[in-house]
C-alpha positions as CSV (number, residue, x, y, z in Angstrom):
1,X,172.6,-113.8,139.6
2,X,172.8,-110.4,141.1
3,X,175.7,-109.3,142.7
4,X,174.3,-107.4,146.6
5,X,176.3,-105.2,148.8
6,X,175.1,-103.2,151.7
7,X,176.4,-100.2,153.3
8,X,176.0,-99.9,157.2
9,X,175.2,-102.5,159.0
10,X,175.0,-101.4,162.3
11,X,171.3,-101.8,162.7
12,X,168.6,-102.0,160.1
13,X,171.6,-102.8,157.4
14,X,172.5,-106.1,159.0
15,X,169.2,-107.7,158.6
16,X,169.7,-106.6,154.9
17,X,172.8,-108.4,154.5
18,X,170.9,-111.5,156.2
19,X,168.3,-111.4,153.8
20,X,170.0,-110.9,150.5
21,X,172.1,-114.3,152.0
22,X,169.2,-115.7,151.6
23,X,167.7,-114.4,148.6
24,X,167.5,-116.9,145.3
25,X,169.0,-115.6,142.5
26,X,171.2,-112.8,144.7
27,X,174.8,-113.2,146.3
28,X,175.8,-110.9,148.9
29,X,179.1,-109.5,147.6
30,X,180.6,-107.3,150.8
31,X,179.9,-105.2,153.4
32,X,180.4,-101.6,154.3
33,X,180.0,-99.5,157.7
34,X,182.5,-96.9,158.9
35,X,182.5,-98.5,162.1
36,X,185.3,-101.8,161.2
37,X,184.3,-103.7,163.9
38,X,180.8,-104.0,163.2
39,X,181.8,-104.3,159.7
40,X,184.0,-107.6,160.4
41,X,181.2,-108.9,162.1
42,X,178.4,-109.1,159.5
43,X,181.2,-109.8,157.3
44,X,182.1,-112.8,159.2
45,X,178.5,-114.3,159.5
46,X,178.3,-114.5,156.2
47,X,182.1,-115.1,154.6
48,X,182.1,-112.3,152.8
49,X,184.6,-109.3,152.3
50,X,184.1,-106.3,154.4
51,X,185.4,-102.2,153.9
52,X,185.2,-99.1,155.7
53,X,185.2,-97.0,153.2
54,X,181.9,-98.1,150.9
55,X,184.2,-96.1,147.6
56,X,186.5,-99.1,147.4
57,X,183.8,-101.9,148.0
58,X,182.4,-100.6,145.3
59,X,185.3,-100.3,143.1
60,X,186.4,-103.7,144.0
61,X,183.0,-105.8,144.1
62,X,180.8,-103.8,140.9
63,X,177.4,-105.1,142.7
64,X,174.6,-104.4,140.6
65,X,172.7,-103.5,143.7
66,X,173.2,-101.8,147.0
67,X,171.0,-101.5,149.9
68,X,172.0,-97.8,152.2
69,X,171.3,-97.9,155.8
70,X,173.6,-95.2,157.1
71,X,172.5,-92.1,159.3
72,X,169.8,-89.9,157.1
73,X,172.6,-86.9,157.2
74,X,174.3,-89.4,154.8
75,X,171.9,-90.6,152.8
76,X,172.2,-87.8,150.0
77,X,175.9,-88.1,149.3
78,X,176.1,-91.9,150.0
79,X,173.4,-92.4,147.1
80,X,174.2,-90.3,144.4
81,X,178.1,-91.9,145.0
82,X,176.5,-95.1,144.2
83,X,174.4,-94.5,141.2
84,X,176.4,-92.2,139.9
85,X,178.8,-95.6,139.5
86,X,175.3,-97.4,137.7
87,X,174.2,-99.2,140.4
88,X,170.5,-99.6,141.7
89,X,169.5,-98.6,145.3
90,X,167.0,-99.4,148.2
91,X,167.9,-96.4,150.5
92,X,166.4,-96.9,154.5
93,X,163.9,-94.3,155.2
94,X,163.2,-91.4,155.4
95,X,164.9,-90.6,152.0
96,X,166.7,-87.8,153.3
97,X,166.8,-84.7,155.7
98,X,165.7,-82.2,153.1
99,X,163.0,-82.0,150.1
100,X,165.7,-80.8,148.0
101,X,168.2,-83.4,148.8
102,X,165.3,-85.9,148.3
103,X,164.4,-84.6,144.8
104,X,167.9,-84.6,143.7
105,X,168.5,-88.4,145.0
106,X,165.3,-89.2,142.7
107,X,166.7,-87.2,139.8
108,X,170.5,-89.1,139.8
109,X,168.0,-92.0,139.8
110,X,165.9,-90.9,136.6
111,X,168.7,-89.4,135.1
112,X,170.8,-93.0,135.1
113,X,167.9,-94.8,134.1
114,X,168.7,-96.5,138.2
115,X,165.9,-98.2,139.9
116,X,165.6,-96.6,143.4
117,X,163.7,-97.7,146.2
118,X,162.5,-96.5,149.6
119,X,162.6,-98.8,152.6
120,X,159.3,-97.8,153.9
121,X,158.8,-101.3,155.1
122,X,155.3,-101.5,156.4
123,X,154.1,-101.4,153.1
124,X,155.4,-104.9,152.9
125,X,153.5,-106.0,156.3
126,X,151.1,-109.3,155.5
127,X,148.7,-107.3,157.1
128,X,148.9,-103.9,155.2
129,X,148.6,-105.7,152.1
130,X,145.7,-107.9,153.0
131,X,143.7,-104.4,154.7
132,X,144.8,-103.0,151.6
133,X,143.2,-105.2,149.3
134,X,140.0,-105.6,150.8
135,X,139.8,-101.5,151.3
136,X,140.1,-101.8,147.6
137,X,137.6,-104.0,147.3
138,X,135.2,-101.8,149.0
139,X,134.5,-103.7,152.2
140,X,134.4,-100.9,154.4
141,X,132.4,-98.9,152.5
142,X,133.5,-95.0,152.8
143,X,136.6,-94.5,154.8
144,X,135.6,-91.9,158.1
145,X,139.1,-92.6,160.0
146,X,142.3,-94.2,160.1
147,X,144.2,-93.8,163.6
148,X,148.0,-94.9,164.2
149,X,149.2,-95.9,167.4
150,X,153.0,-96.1,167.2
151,X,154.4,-96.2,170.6
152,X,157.9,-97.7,172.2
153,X,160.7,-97.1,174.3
154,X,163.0,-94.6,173.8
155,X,165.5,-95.7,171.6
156,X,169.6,-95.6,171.8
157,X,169.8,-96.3,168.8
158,X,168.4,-93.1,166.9
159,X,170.6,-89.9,167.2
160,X,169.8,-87.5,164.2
161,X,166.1,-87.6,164.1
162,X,162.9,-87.7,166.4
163,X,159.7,-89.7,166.0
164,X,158.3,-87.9,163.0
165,X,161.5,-88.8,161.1
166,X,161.8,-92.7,162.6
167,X,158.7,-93.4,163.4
168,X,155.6,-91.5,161.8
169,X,156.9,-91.2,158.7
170,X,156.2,-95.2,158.3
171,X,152.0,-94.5,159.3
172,X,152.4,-91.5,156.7
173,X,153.4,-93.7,154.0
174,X,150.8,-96.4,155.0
175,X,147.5,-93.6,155.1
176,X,148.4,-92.4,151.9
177,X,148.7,-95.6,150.6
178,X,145.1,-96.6,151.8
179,X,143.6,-93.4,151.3
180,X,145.3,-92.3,147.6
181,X,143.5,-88.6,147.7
182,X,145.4,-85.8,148.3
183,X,145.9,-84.3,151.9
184,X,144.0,-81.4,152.5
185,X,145.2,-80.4,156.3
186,X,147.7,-81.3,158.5
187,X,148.2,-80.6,162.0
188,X,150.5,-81.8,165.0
189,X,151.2,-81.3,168.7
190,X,154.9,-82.5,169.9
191,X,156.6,-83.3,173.6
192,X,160.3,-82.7,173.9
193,X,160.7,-84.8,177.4
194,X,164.4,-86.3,177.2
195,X,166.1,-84.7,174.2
196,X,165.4,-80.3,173.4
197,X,166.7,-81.0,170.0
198,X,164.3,-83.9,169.2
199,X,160.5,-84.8,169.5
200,X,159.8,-87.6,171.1
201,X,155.7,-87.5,171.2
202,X,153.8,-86.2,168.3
203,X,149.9,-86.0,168.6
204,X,148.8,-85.4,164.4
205,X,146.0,-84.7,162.2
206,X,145.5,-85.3,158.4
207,X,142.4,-84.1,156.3
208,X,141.8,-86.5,152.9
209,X,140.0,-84.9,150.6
210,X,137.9,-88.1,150.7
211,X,136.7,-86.9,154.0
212,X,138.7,-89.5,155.9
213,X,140.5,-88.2,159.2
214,X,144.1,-89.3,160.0
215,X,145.2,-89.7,163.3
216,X,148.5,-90.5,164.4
217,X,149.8,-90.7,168.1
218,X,153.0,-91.5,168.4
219,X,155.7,-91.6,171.4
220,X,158.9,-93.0,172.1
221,X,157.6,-92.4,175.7
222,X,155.7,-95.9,176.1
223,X,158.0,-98.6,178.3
224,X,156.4,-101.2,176.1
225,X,155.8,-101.5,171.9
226,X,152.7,-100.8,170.5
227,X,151.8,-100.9,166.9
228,X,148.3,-100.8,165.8
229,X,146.6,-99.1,162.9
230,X,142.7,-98.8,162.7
231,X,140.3,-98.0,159.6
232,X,136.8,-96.9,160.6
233,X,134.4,-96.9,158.0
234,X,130.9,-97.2,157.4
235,X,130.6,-101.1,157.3
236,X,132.9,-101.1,160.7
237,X,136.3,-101.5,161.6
238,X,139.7,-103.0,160.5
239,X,142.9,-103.2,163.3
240,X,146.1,-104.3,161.8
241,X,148.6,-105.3,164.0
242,X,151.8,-104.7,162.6
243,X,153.6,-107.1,165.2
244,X,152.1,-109.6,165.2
245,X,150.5,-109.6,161.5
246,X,146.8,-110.1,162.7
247,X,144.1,-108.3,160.4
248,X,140.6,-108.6,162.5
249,X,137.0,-106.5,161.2
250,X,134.2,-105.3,163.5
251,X,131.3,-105.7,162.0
252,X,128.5,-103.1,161.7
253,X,125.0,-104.5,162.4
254,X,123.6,-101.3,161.0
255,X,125.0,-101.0,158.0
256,X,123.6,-103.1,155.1
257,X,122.2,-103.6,151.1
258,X,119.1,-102.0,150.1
259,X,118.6,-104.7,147.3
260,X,119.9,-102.4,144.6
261,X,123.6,-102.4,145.6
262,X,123.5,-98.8,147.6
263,X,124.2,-99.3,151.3
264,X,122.1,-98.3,153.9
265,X,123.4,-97.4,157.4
266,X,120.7,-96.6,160.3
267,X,123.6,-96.2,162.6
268,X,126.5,-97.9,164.7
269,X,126.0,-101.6,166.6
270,X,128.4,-103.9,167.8
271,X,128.7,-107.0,165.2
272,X,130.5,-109.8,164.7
273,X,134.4,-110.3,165.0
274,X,136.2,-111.7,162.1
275,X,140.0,-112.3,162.2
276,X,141.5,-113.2,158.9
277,X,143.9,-116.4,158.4
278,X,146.9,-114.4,157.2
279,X,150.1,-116.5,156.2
280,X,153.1,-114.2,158.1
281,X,156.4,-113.1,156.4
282,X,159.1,-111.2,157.0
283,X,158.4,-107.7,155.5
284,X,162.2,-107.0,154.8
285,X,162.0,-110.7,152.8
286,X,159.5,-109.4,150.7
287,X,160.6,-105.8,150.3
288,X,163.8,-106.7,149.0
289,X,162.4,-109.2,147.0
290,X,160.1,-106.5,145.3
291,X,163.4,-104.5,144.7
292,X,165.3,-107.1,143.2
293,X,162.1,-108.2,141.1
294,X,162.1,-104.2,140.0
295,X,165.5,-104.4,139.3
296,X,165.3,-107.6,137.0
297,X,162.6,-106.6,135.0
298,X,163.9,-102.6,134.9
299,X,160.5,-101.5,136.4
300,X,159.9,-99.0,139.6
301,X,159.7,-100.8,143.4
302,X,156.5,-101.3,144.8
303,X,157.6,-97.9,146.9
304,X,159.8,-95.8,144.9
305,X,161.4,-92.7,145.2
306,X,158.6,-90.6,144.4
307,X,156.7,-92.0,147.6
308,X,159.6,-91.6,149.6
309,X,159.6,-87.8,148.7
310,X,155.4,-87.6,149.6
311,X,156.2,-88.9,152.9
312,X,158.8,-86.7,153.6
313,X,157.1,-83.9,152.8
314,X,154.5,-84.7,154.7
315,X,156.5,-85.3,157.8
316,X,158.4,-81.9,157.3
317,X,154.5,-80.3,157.2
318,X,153.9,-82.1,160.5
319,X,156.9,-80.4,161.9
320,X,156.6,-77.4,160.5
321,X,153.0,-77.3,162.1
322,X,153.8,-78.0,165.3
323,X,156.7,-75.4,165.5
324,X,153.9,-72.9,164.0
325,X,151.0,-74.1,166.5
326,X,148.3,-73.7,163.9
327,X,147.3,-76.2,160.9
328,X,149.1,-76.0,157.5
329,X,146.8,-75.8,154.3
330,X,148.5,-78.0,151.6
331,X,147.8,-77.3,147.7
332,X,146.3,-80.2,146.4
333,X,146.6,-80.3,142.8
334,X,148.6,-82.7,142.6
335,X,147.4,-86.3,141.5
336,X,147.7,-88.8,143.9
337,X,150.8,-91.2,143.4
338,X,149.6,-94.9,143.0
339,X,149.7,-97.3,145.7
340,X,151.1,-100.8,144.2
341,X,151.9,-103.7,146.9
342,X,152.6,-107.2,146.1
343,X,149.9,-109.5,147.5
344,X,151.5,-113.2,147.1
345,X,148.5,-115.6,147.7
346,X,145.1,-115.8,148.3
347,X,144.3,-115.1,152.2
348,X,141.1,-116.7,153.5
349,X,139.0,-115.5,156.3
350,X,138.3,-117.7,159.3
C-alpha cells in the first residue's frame, strides 16, 4: 500500500486527492495548500490530516508519493524539497517557468533514482490513445496535418501564465506524441485583449520533419469550450474530441490498394463516417494510475520528465516567436523521445 499526499488543492490538486481516495492499493495520507481553508476542506472530504506548510506533512506522513499542483513559480523549489526527502512526484504541468529550472527538477529526479512524472493529461484521453494506436497502425497513411482547436472562457483561475503555458502546451505534448519527428519550424501570432502581461490568443505553426503541419489556435477568448484535435492524412481524417471522448474517421474515397500493398491516391472525396465505440474514463484515473504503476515497478511514467522539458521548450519557442514576429529554426538532431501510452482494452469500431 502506498502512502499519497498532495500539495495544493485549490484546483487541479483536489481532483488528485479524490482520485488517489479512490485508488486500490494507495491511501491518501494528508493534504497541503498554503491557503488553510481550502486545505481543511479537502481534508475533511476525505478524513484525512491537513497542513499549510507541505515541510511538516511531509515530515510527519513519509508518503512514498506526492502529487504538486501549486502555481508554476513554485513548482521548482516545491519539487526538489520533496525528492530531495526520497519521495516520487507527478508535478501539474507545465514543469516549470524556465528550461533550466525544468532540467534541474529532472536531474534531482535522476540523481535520487525518483520516479517523476508530468501531468500532461491528455495523453491519458480514451481518445488520444485510441487515435494514437491506430496512427500507429498506419491507418491514415502519411500524416499532412494535425490542427488544435483549444478555445474557452477566460479563466479566474490562472494568474502566472497565458494560454501557451495553460493551455497549448497540452496540444504540444499531444503532436509530438503522434508525430515523434523532430520539429523543424515554429511559428506563432498572440492577442493580449484583457491582461498586457499575458496572451490570451495564440495562432501557431509547427513544421515535422515528416512533412506534417501543426496547427494550433488557441484563445481564452471563446464564451463557450471547445476542444478538438484533427489528423489529416492521406486515407482521410480523424477528430478527437477531448470532451466528450468521441474518435470519428472521414473516409477518403480516393485513396486506395494497388494490389501490392502501396497506396494509391487520385485525389480527395467525401467517404464514409466511422465513429469508434470508445469505453470513456477519467484521464486523471488513469494518469495517476500509470504513475503509481511506474512507481511500483521503479520504471519511467507513461509521460516523464523528459517530455515535460520537450514541451516546455517548445512553448517557450512559440513565445519567443511571437515576441520576435518571424519563425524560429530549431536544431534537430536530436532523436525523438518515445511516445508510450497505456491502451487498457481492445476498442471496436461501430
Amino acid at each position: 500500500m502506498f502512502k499519497a499526499a498532495v500539495i495544493g488543492v485549490g484546483a487541479m490538486g483536489q481532483h488528485h486527492a479524490r482520485v488517489y481516495n479512490e485508488l486500490e492499493g494507495v491511501e491518501l495520507a494528508a493534504v497541503a495548500d498554503a491557503n488553510a481553508t481550502t486545505a481543511r476542506r479537502v481534508a475533511g472530504l476525505y478524513k484525512v490530516p491537513f497542513y499549510t506548510v507541505y515541510q511538516e506533512m511531509l515530515d510527519a506522513v513519509e508518503p512514498d508519493l506526492v502529487s504538486i499542483a501549486v502555481p508554476t513559480d513554485l513548482h521548482y523549489d516545491t519539487a526538489t524539497a520533496v525528492m530531495e526527502r526520497g519521495v516520487h512526484v507527478l508535478l501539474e504541468k507545465p514543469i516549470a517557468k524556465t528550461l533550466e529550472e525544468a532540467e534541474a527538477i529532472v536531474h534531482c529526479a535522476d540523481q535520487h533514482d525518483l520516479r517523476l512524472g508530468i501531468g500532461h493529461i491528455e495523453r491519458f484521453n480514451p481518445a488520444v490513445v485510441e487515435l494514437k494506436r491506430r496512427l500507429d497502425g498506419d491507418e491514415l497513411g502519411r500524416i499532412y496535418q494535425l490542427h488544435a482547436r483549444r478555445l474557452s472562457p477566460y479563466p479566474d483561475r490562472i494568474r502566472d501564465a497565458g494560454v501557451i503555458l495553460d493551455l497549448a502546451i497540452h496540444e504540444l505534448d499531444v503532436m509530438t506524441c503522434l508525430d515523434e519527428t523532430p520539429i523543424e519550424r515554429i511559428y506563432a501570432e498572440t492577442g493580449y485583449r484583457f491582461d498586457p502581461d499575458r496572451e490570451d490568443m495564440l495562432n501557431g505553426l509547427l513544421r515535422f520533419a515528416s512533412g506534417a503541419v501543426g496547427l494550433l489556435d488557441i484563445n481564452w477568448l471563446t464564451p463557450t469550450k471547445i476542444r478538438t484535435l484533427s489528423a489529416t492524412g492521406e486515407r482521410g481524417m480523424f477528430v478527437v474530441n477531448y470532451l466528450s471522448q468521441d474518435l470519428t474517421f472521414y473516409e477518403n474515397t480516393k485513396c486506395g490498394s494497388n494490389g501490392w500493398g502501396i497506396l494509391e491516391i487520385l485525389g480527395v472525396a467525401e467517404g464514409n463516417m466511422t465513429r469508434y465505440s470508445i469505453p470513456h474514463v477519467e484521464p486523471l484515473k488513469r494518469e495517476l494510475q500509470a504513475f503509481v504503476e511506474a512507481v511500483r515497478c521503479g520504471e519511467d511514467p507513461p509521460v516523464c520528465g523528459r517530455d515535460g522539458i520537450r514541451a516546455l521548450q517548445l512553448a517557450l519557442e512559440l513565445s519567443r516567436s511571437a515576441k520576435s514576429g518571424r519563425a524560429i529554426e530549431l536544431p534537430t538532431t536530436a532523436s525523438p523521445i518515445p511516445a508510450q501510452i497505456p491502451v487498457e482494452g481492445a476498442m471496436t469500431s461501430l
